[in-house]
C-alpha positions as CSV (number, residue, x, y, z in Angstrom):
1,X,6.6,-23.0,-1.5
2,X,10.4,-22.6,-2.6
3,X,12.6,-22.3,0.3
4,X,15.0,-19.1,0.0
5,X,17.9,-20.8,1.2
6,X,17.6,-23.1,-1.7
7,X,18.1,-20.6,-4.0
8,X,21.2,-19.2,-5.6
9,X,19.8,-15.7,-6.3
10,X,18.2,-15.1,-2.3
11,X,21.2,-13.4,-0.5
12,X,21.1,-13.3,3.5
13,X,18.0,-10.8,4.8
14,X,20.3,-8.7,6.7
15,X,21.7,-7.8,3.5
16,X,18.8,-6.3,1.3
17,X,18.6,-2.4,1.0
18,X,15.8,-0.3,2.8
19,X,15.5,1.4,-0.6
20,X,15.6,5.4,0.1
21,X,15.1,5.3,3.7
22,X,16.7,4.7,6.8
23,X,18.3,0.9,7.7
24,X,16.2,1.3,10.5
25,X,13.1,1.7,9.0
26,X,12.7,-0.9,6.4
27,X,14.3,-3.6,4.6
28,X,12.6,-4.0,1.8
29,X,12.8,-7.3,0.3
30,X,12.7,-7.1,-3.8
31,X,15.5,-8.1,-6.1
32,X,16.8,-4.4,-7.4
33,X,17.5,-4.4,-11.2
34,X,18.8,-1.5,-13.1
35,X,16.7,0.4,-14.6
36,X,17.6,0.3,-18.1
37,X,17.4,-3.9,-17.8
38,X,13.4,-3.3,-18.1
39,X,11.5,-2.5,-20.8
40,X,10.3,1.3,-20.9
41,X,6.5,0.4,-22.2
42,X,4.3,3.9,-22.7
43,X,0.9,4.0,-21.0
44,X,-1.2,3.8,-24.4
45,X,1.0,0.2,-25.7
46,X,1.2,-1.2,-21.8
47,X,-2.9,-0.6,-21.6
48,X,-3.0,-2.5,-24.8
49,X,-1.0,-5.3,-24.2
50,X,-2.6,-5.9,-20.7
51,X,-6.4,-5.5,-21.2
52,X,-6.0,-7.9,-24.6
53,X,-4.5,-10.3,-22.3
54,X,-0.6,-10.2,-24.2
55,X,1.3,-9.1,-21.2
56,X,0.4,-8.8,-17.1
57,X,1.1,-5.7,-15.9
58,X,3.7,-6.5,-13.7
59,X,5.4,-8.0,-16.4
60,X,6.3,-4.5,-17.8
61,X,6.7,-1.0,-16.2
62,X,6.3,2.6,-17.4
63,X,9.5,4.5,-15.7
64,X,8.8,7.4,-13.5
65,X,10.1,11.0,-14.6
66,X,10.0,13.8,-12.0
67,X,6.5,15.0,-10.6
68,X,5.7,18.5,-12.4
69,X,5.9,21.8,-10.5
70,X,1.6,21.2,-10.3
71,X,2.2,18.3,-9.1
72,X,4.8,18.9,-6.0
73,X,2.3,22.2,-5.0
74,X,-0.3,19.9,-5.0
75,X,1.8,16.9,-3.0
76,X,3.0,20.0,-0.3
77,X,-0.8,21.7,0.1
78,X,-2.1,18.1,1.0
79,X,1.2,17.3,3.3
80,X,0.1,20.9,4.7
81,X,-4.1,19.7,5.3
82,X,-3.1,16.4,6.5
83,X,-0.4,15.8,8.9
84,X,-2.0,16.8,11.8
85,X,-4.6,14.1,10.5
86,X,-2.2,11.2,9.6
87,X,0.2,11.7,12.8
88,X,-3.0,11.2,14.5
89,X,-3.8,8.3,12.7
90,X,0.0,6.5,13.1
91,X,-0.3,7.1,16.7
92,X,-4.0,5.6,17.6
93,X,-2.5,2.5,15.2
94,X,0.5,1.9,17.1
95,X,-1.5,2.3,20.3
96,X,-4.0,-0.5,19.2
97,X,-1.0,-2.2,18.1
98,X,0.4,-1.9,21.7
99,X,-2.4,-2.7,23.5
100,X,-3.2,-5.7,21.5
101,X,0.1,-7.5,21.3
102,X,2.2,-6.0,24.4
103,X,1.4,-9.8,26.0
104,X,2.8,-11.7,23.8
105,X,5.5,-9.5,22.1
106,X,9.1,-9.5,23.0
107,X,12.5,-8.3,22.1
108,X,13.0,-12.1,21.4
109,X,10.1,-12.3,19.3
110,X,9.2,-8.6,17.9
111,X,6.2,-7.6,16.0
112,X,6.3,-8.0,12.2
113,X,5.2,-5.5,10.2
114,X,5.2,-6.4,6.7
115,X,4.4,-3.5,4.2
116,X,2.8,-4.3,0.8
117,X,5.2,-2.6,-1.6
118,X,4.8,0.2,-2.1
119,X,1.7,2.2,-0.5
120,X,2.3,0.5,2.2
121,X,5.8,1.4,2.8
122,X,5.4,4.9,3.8
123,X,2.6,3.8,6.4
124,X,4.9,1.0,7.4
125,X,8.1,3.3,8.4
126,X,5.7,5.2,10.4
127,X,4.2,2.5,12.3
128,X,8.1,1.2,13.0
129,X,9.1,4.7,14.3
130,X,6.6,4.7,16.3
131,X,6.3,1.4,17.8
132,X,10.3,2.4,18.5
133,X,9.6,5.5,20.0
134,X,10.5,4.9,24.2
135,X,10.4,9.2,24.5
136,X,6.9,9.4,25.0
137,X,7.3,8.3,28.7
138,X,3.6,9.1,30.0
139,X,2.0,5.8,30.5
140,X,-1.2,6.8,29.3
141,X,0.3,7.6,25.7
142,X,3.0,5.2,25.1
143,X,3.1,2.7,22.8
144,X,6.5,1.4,22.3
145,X,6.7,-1.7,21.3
146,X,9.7,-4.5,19.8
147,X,9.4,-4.3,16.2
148,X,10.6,-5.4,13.0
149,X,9.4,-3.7,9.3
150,X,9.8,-5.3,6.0
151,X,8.5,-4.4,3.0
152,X,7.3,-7.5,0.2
153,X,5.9,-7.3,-3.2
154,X,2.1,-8.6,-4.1
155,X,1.1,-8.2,-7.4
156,X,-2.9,-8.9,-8.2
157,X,-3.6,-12.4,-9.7
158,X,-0.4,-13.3,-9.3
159,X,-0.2,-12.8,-5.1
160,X,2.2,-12.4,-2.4
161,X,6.0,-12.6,-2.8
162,X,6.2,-16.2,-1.3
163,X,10.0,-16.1,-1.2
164,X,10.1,-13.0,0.5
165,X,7.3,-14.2,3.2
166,X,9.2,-17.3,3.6
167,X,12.3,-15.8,4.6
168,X,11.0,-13.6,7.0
169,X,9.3,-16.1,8.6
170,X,12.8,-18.2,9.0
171,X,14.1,-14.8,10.2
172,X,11.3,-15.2,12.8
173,X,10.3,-18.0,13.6
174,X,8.3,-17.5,16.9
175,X,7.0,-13.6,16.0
176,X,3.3,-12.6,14.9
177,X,2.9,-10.7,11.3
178,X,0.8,-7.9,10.7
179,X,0.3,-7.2,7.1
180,X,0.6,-3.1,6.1
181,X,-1.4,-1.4,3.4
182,X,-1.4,2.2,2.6
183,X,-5.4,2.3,1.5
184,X,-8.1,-0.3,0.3
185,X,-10.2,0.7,-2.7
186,X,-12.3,-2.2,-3.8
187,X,-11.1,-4.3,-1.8
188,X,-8.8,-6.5,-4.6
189,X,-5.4,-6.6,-2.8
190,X,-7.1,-7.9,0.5
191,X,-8.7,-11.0,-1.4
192,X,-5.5,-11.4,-3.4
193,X,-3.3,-11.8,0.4
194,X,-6.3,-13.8,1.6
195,X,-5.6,-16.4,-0.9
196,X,-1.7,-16.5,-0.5
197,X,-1.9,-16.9,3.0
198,X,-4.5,-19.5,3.0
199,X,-1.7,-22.0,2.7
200,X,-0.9,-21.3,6.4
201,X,-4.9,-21.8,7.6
202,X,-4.5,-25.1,8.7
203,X,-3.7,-24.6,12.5
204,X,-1.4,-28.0,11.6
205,X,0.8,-25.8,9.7
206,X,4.0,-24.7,11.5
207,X,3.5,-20.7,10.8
208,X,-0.1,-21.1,11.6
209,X,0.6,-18.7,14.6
210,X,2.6,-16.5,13.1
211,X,-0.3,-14.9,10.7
212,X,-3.2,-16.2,12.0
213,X,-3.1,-14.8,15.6
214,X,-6.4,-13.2,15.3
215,X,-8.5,-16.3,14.9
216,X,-8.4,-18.9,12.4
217,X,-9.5,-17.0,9.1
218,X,-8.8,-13.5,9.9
219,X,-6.0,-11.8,8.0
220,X,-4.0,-9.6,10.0
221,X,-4.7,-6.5,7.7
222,X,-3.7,-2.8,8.7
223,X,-4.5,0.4,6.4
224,X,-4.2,4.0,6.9
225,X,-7.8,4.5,5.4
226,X,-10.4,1.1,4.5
227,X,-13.2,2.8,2.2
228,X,-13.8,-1.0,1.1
229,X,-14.1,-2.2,4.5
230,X,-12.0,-5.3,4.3
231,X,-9.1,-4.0,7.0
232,X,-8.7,-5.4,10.4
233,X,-7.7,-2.2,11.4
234,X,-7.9,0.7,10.0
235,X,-7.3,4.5,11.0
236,X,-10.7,5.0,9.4
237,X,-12.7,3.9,6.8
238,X,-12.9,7.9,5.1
239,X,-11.9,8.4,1.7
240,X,-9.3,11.1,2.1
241,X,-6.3,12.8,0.9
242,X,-3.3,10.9,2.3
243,X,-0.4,12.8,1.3
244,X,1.8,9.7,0.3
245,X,-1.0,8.7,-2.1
246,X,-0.6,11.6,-4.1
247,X,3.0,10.5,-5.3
248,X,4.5,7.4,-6.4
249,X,8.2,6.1,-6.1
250,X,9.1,10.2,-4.6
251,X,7.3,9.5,-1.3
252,X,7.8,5.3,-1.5
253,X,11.9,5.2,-0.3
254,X,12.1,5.7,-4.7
255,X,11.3,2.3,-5.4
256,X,9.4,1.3,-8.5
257,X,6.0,-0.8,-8.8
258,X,7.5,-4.6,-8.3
259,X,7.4,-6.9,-11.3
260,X,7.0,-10.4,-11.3
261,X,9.2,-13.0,-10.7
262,X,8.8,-16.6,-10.8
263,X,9.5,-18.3,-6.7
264,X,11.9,-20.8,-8.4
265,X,13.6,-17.7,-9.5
266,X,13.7,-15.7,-6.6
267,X,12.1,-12.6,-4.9
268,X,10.2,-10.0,-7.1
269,X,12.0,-7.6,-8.6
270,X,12.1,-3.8,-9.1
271,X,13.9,-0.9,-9.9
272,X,15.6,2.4,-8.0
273,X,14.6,5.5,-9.3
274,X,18.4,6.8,-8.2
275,X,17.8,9.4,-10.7
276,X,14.8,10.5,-8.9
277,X,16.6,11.6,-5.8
278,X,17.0,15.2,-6.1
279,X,13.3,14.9,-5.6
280,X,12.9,12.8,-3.3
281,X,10.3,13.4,-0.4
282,X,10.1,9.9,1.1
283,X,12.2,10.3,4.2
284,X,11.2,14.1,4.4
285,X,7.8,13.1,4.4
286,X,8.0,10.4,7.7
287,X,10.5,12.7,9.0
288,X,8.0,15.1,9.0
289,X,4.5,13.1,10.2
290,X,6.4,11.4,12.5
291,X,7.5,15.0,14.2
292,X,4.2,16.2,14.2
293,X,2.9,12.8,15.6
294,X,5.9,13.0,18.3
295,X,3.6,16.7,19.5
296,X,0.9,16.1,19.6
297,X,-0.7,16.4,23.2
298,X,-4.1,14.0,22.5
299,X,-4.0,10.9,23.8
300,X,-4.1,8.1,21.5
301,X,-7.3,6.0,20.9
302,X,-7.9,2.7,20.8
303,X,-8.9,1.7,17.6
304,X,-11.9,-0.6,16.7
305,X,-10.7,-4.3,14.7
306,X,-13.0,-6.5,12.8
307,X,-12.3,-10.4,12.1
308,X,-14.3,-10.2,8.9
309,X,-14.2,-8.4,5.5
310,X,-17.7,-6.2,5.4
311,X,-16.8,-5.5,1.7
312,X,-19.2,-2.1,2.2
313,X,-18.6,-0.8,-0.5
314,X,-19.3,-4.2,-3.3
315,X,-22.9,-3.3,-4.2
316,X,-21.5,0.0,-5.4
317,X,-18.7,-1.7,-7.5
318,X,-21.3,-3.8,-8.6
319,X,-23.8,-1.0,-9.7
320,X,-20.8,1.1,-11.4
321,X,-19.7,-1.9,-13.7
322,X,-23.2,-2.4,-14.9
323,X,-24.0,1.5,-15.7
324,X,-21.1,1.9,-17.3
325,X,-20.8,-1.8,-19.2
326,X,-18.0,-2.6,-17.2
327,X,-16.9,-6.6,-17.3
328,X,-13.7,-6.6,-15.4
329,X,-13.4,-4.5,-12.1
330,X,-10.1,-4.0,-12.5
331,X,-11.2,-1.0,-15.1
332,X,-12.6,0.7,-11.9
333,X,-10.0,2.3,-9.5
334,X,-11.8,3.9,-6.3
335,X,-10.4,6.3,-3.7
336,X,-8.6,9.5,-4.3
337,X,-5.1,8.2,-4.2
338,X,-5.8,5.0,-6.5
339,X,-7.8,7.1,-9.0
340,X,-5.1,9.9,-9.3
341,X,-2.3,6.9,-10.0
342,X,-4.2,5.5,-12.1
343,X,-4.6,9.1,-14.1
344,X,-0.5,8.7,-14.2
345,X,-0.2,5.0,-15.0
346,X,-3.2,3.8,-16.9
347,X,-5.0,5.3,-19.8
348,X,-8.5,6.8,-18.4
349,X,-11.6,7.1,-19.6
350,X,-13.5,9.2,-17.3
351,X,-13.5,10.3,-13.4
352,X,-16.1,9.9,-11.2
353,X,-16.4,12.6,-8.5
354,X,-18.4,12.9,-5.5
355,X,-18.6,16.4,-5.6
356,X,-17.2,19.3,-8.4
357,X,-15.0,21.1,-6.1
358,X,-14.0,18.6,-3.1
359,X,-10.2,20.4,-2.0
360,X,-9.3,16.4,-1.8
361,X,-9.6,16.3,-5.6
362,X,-7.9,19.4,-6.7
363,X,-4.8,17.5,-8.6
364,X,-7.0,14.9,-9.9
365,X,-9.3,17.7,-11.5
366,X,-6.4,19.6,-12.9
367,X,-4.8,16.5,-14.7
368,X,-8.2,15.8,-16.0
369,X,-8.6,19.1,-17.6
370,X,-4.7,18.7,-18.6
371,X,-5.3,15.4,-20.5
372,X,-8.9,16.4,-21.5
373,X,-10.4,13.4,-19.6
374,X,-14.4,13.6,-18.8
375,X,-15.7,13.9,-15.5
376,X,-18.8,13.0,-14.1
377,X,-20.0,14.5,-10.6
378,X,-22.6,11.8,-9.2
379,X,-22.7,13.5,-5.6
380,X,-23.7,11.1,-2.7
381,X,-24.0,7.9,-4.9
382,X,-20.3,6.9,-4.9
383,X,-19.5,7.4,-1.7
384,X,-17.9,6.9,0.7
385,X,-15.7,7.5,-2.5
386,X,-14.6,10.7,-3.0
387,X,-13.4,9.8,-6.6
388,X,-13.3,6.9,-9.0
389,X,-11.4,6.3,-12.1
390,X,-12.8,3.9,-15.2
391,X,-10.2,2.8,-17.3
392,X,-10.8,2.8,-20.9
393,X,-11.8,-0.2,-22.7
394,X,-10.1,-1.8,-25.0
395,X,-10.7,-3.9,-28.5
396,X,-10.5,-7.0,-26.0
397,X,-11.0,-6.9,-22.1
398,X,-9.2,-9.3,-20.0
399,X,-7.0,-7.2,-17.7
């Protein structure tokens, strides 16, 4: 693993941006590049160029324009159905949090909570104001706690940001990391951390502790929502419209999808969407939740963990790819929030919907119908999927 103090192009952590949010919320740890330094691919020649096997897709981006008016009215009707829902969820999170590591964690050595860039991030800034919150001063419902947020690239079959990891660890050397996610869908981005932490399994290793704190092979995974099952906690495990998933870089402090970068040459990189900020909702929209989550007058709950993956939701996955002559998974994009990004990233070939006229699915219908894109209702047979997206195929599959 490179050592970030080795290289010229890793600056001192205190001095990397939080992107759009508050200092005190995040620092996000990604090399920033203009925007006009990266290729502009369109969807249709990106798809091409990954799925024959030319280009990896975090090799190249597609830049973000502004969400339409749809779009926004959409993004503001499911902030409307779910806050009570996801203040909720932050606060029986950070509870379990609290209850779970108010032993062993200090102001000396504060949690971690390192969010996967970028659904993570807005779940990540939530957790932090809330673990920070000392108002709440009935004993029954607080759940301060000393905490620290970071958010990190990982990029599928290419991992986690090792620089970045590194240098949080030598930022921290005696504190326990809990890995932040917004969602799982298959499961994919759980296997991918699995196999960049493993280099710290040995209990010989000197940051042994520091991730694996839950037992020898459990990774220390927290999601808003786990359809797939693979989280070690999770809110729940319901497929369901979580606001932030409906937008990309608006509600994610304006920060692009990250884009590989070779450890030798530093941290991943991405771009600032600075012309994006007149549309902005990302501090709005934890501004907001974390309001509502400030009044509400339940008492948290404790929340259940799990040391292993239960992958629920792989015999589905596998049944999908056959029906439909799917070789590589990576053409199916489960969940609400992953199949509607993948409506505005990827090139679709059909959606798969639990039911015709779920409220969940309301902007994922209308961009079908705006794009023309098929869609199959298979009712109870995908869930606990609410909606799946199969990418089309191309001349040669190997994304």
């Amino acid at each position: 693993m490179t050592h970030p103090i080795t290289n010229p192009n890793i600056q001192k952590i205190q001095e990397y941006g939080s992107g759009s949010y508050l200092a005190s919320d995040v620092t996000v740890l990604l090399d920033i590049v203009d925007k006009n330094a990266v290729a502009d691919v369109p969807v249709s020649q990106k798809e091409a160029l990954i799925q024959s096997g030319q280009r990896h897709y975090s090799d190249m981006l597609t830049l973000e324009s502004a969400p339409t008016a749809m779009h926004e009215q959409l993004y503001q009707q499911a902030l409307v159905q779910g806050t009570t829902r996801t203040a909720n969820d932050i606060a029986n999170l950070a509870y379990t949090l609290q209850q779970n590591f108010q032993q062993t964690v200090s102001n000396e050595r504060p949690l971690v909570l390192v969010s996967l860039v970028r659904a993570g991030l807005p779940v990540g800034v939530l957790l932090q104001r809330a673990l920070s919150d000392n108002e709440r001063s009935d004993t029954d419902s607080s759940y301060a706690l000393p905490s620290m947020h970071y958010g990190i690239s990982i990029i599928r079959d290419r991992g986690l940001d090792a620089v970045a990891l590194q240098m949080i660890l030598d930022a921290h050397p005696h504190s326990i990391i809990v890995f932040v996610d917004g969602w799982t869908g298959k499961g994919a981005i759980y296997q991918e951390l699995a196999r960049s932490l493993d280099i710290f399994s040995n209990p010989n290793h000197p940051n042994f502790a520091n991730i694996f704190h839950q037992g020898a092979d459990v990774i220390p995974l927290l999601t808003l929502a786990d359809p797939a099952g693979v989280a070690w906690l999770a809110a729940s495990e319901d497929d369901w419209l979580i606001p932030s998933g409906l937008l990309n870089s608006t509600v994610s402090g304006l920060i692009s999808r990250s884009l590989y970068t070779e450890p030798q040459s530093g941290l991943h990189r991405s771009v600032f969407y600075d012309n994006l900020v007149e549309v902005d909702h990302s501090l709005a929209f934890v501004d907001h939740i974390d309001g509502a989550r400030r009044a509400l007058s339940t008492s948290p709950q404790y929340l259940q963990t799990f040391e292993q993956p239960r992958y629920q939701t792989a015999n589905l996955i596998d049944t999908l790819a056959a029906e439909y002559n799917i070789n590589n998974r990576n053409r199916i994009k489960p969940t609400i929030a992953e199949a509607t990004r993948a409506i505005l990233r990827r090139d679709p070939e059909r959606i798969l919907l639990a039911t015709a006229d779920h409220p969940d699915t309301v902007l994922l219908r209308h961009l079908c119908s705006e794009r023309d894109i098929n869609i199959t209702v298979l009712g109870a047979k995908i869930l606990p999927y609410q909606a799946i997206t199969l990418i089309k195929q191309r001349a040669t599959d190997r994304s």
